[in-house]
C-alpha positions, 0 to 999 in steps of 0.5 A, a space after each residue: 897205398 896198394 890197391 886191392 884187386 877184387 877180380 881175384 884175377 892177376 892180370 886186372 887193370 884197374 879202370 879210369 874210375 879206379 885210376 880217378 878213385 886213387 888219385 883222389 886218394 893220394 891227394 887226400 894224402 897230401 892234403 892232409 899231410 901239409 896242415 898236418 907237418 905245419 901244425 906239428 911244426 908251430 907247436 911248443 912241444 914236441 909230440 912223437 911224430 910216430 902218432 901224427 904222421 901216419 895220420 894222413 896215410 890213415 885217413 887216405 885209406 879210409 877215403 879209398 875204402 869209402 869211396 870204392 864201397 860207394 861205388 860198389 854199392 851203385 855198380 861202378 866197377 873199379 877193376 877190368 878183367 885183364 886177358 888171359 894170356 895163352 901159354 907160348 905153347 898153345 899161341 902157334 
């Protein structure tokens, strides 16, 4: 899952909020998947799995999504400016 950077600034890192947000995200990910691979698995029929394995990337992204806006909402910044480096030119 790509983060987006909202600083619109290339060199932003994202902050140990942002780190915290996507690790969570990723977990929702698993977590859903593995009931998701069991269920599909124990069933009698075959359905595609082109219909229920996105499903869990799906429901990470909305996760992220809500999470991030909530955050917003309270003032909690998910991305640090990064430095701006100096061309090698004007460094010495």
């Amino acid at each position: 899952m790509t983060e987006h950077n909202d600083t619109g600034d290339e060199n932003a890192k994202p902050t140990a909020v942002g780190c915290v947000v996507t690790l969570l995200s990723v977990a929702v990910v698993l977590g859903v998947a593995y009931p998701v691979v069991q269920w599909l698995h124990s069933l009698p029929i075959q359905l595609p799995h082109e219909a229920v394995v996105p499903a869990p990337l799906l429901l990470g992204a909305i996760f992220y999504g809500v999470v991030s806006e909530f955050l917003k909402l309270l003032g909690v910044r998910l991305w640090a400016k990064g430095k701006k480096e100096l061309p090698p030119s004007a460094k010495g």
